[in-house]
C-alpha positions in Angstrom: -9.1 -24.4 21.5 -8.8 -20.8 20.6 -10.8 -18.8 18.2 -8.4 -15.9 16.7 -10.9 -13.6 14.1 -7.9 -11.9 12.8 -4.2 -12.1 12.4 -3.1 -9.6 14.6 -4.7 -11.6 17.0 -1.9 -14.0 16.9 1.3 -11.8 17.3 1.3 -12.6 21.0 0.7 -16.4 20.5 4.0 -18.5 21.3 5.1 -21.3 19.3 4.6 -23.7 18.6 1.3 -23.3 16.5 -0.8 -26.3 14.5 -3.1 -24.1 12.7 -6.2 -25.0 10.1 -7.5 -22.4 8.8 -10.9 -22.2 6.2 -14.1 -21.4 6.1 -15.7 -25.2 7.1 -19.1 -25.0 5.7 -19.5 -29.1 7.1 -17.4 -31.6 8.2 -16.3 -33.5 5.2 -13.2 -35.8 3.7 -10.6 -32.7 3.2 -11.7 -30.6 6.0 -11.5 -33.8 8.7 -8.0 -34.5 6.8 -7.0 -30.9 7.6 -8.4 -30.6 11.2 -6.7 -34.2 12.1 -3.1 -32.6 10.9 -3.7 -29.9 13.4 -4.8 -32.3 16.4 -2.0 -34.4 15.3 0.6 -32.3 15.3 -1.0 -31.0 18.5 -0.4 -34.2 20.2 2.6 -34.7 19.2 3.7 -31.8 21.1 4.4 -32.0 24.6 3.2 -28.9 26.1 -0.1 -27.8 24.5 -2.7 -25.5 26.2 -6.2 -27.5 27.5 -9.2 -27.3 25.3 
């Protein structure tokens, strides 16, 4: 996982991206539902970077 502080940060990222994005003050319902899109979509992907 990579931690990107601002968007200019990401111009160099390639594609593709799963992204969540939020200020996660504790894990609960609607955050887990947002962070398991992202490692969803990651896995879904073939090539993804290691954690």
């Amino acid at each position: 996982m990579f931690v990107y502080q601002e968007f200019k940060q990401l111009k160099d990222v390639s594609s593709p991206v799963h992204w969540a994005m939020g200020m996660f003050d504790g894990l609960h319902v609607g955050h887990a539902a947002v962070i398991g899109a992202a490692v969803k979509g990651l896995l879904l992907t073939e090539e993804f970077p290691p954690c």
